[in-house]
MOPAC internal coordinates of N, CA, C and O (Angstrom, degrees):
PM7 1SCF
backbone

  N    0.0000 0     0.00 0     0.00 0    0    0    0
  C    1.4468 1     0.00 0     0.00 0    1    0    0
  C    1.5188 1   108.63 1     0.00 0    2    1    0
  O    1.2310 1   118.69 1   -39.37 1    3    2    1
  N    1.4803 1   120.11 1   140.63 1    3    2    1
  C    1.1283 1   132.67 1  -160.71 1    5    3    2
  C    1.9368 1    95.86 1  -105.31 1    6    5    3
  O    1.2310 1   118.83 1   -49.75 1    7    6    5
  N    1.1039 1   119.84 1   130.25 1    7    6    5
  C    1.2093 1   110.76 1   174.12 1    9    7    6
  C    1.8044 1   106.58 1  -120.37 1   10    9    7
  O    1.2310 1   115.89 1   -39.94 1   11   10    9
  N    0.9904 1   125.41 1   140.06 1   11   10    9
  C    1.3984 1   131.24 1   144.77 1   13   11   10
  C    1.7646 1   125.68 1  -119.57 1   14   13   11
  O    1.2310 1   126.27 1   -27.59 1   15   14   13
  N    1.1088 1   105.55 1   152.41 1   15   14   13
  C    1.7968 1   117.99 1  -165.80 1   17   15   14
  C    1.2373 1   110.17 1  -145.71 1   18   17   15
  O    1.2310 1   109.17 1   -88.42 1   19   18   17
  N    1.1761 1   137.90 1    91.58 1   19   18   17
  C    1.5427 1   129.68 1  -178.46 1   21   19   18
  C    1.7735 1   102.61 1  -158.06 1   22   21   19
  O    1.2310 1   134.90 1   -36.71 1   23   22   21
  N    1.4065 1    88.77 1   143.29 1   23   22   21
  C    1.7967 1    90.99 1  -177.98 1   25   23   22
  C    1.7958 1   108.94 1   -76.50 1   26   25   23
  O    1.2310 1   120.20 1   177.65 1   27   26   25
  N    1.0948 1   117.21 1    -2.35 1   27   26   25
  C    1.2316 1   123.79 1   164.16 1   29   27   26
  C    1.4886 1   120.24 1   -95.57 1   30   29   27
  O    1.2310 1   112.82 1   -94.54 1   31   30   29
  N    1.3864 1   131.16 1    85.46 1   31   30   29
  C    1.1440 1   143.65 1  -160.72 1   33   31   30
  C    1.3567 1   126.33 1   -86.40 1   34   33   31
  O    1.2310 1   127.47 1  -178.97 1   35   34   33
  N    1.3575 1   103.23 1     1.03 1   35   34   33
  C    1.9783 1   107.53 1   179.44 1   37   35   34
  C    0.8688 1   135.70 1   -60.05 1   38   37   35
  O    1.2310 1   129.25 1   141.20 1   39   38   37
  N    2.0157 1    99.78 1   -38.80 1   39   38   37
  C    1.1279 1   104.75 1  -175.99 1   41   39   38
  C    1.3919 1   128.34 1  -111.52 1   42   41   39
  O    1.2310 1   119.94 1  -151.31 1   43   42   41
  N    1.1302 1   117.72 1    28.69 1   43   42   41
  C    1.3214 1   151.12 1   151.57 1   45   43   42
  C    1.8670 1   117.69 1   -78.40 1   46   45   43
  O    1.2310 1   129.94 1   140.95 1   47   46   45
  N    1.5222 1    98.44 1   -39.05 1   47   46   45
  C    1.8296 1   104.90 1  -174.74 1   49   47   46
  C    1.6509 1    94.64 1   -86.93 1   50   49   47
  O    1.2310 1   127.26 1   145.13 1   51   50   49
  N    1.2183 1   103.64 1   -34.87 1   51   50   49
  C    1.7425 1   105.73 1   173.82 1   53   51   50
  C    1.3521 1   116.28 1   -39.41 1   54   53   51
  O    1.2310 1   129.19 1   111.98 1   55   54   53
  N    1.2003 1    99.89 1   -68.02 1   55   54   53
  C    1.9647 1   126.06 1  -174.96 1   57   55   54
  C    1.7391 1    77.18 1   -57.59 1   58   57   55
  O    1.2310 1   107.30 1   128.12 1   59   58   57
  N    0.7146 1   141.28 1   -51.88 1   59   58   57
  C    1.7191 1   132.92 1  -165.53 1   61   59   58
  C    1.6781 1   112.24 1    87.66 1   62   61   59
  O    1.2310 1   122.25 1  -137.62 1   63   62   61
  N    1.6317 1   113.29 1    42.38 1   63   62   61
  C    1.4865 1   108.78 1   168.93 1   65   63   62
  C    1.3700 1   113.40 1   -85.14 1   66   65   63
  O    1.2310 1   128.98 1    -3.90 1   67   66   65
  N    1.2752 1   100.31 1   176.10 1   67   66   65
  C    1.6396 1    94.01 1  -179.55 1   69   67   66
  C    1.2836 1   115.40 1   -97.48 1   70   69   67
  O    1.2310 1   123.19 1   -12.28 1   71   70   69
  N    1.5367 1   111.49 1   167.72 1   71   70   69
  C    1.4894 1   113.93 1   176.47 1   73   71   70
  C    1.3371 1   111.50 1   -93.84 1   74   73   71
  O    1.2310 1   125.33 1   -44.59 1   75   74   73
  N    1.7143 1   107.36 1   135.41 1   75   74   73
  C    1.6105 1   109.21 1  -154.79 1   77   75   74
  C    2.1710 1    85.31 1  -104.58 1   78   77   75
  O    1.2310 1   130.15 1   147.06 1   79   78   77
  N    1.8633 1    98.03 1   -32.94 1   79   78   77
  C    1.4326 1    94.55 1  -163.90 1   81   79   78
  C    1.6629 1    99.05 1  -175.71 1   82   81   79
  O    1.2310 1   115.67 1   -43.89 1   83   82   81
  N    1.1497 1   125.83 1   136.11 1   83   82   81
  C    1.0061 1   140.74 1   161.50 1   85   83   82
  C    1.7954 1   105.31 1    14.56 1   86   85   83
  O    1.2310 1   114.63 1   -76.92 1   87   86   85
  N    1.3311 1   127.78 1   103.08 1   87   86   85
  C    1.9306 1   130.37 1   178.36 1   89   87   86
  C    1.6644 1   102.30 1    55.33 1   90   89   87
  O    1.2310 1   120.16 1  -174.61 1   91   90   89
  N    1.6494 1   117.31 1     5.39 1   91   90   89
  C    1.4704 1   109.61 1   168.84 1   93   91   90
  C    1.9358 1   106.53 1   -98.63 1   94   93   91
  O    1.2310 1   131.35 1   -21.73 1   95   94   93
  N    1.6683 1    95.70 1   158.27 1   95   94   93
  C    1.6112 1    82.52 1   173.40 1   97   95   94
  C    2.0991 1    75.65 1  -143.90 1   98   97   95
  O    1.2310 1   120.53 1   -15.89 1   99   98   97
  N    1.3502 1   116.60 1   164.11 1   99   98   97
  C    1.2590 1   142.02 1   162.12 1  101   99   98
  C    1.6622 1   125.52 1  -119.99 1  102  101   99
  O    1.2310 1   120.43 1   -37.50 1  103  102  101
  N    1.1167 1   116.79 1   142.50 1  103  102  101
  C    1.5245 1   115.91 1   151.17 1  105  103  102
  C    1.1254 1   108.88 1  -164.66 1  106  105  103
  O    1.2310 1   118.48 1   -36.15 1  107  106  105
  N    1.3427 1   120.51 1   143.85 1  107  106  105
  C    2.0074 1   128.62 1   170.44 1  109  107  106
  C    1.3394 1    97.29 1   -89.94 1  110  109  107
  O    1.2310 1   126.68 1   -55.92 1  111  110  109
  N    1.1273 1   104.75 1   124.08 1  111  110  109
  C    2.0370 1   112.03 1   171.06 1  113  111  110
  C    1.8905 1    87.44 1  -126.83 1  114  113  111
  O    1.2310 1   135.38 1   -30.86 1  115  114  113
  N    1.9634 1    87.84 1   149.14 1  115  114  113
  C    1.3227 1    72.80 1   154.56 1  117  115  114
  C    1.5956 1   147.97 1  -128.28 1  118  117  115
  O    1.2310 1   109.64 1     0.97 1  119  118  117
  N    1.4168 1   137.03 1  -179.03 1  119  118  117
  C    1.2494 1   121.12 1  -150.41 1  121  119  118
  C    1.8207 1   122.10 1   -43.55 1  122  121  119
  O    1.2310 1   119.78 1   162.61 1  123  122  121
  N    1.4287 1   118.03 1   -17.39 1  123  122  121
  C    0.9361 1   129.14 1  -128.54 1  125  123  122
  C    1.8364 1    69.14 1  -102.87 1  126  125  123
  O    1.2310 1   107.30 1   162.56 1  127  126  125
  N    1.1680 1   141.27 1   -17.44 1  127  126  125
  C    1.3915 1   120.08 1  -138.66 1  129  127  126
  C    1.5471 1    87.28 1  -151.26 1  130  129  127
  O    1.2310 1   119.38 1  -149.15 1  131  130  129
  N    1.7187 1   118.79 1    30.85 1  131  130  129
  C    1.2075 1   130.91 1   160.07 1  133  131  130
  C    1.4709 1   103.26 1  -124.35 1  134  133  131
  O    1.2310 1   131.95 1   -46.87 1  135  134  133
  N    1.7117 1    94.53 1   133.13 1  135  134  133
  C    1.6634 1    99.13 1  -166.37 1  137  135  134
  C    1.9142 1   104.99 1  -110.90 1  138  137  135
  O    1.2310 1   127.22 1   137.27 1  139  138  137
  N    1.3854 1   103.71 1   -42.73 1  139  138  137
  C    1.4302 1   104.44 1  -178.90 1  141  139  138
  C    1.8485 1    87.98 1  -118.27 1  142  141  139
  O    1.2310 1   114.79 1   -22.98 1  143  142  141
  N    1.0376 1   127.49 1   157.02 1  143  142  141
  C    1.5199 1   148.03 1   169.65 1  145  143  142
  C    1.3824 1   126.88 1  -143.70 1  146  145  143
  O    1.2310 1   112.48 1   -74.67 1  147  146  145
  N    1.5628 1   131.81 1   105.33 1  147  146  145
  C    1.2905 1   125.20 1   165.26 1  149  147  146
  C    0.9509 1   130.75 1  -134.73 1  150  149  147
  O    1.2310 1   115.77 1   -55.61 1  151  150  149
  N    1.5852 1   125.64 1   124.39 1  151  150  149
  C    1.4724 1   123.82 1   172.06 1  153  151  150
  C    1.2824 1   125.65 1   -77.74 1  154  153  151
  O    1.2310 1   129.84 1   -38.72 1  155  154  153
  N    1.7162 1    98.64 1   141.28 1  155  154  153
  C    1.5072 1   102.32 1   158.54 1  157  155  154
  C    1.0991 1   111.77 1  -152.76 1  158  157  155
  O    1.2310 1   134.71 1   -23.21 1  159  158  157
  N    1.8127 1    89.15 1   156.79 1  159  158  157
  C    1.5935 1   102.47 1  -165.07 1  161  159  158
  C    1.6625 1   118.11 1   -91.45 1  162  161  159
  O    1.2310 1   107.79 1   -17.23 1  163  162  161
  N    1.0689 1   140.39 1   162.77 1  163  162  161
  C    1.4946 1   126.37 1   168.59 1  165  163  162
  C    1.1781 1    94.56 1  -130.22 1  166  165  163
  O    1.2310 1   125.84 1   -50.69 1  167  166  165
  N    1.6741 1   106.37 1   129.31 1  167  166  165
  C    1.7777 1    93.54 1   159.72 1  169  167  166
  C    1.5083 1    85.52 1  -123.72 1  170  169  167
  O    1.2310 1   125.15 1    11.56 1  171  170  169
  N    2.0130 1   107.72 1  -168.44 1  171  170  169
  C    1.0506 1   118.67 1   173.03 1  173  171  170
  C    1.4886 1   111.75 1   -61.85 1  174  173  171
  O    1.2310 1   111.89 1   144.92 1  175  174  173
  N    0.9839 1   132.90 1   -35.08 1  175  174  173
  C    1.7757 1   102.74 1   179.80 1  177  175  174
  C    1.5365 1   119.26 1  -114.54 1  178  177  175
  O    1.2310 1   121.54 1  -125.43 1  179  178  177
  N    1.2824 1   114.65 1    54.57 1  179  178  177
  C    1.6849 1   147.01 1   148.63 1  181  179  178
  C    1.2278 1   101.13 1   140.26 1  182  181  179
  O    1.2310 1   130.35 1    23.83 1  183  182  181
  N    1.5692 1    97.64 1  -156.17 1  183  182  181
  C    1.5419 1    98.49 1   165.40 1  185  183  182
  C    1.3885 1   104.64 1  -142.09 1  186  185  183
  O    1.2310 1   128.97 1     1.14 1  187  186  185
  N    1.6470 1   100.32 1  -178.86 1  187  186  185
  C    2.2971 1    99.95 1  -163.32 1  189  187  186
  C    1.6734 1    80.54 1  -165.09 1  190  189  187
  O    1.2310 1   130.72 1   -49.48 1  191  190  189
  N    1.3150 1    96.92 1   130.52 1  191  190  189
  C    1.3167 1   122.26 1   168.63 1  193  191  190
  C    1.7878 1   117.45 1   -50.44 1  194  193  191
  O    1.2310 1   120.31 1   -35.97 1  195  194  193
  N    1.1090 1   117.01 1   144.03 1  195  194  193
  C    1.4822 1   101.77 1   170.17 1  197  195  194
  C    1.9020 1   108.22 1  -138.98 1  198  197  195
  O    1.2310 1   120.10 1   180.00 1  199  198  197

């Protein structure tokens, strides 16, 4: 499952995921049909790639 969370919501409605909840969006894709992938984390005092 693909998660996005950001108070900037465009580009999330762009990509056309769905709305799971209030600045959240979800979708399960699967591995086969993900080409680049990166996480990141946010905590309260910034955020850092992992």
């Amino acid at each position: 499952m693909l998660v996005y969370a950001d108070h900037d919501c465009s580009a999330a409605e762009a990509a056309g995921l769905p709305k799971t909840d209030q600045g959240v969006y979800e979708v399960v894709a699967p591995w086969s049909e993900l080409e680049k992938l990166e996480g990141v984390e946010i905590s309260g005092a910034g955020s850092r790639e992992r």
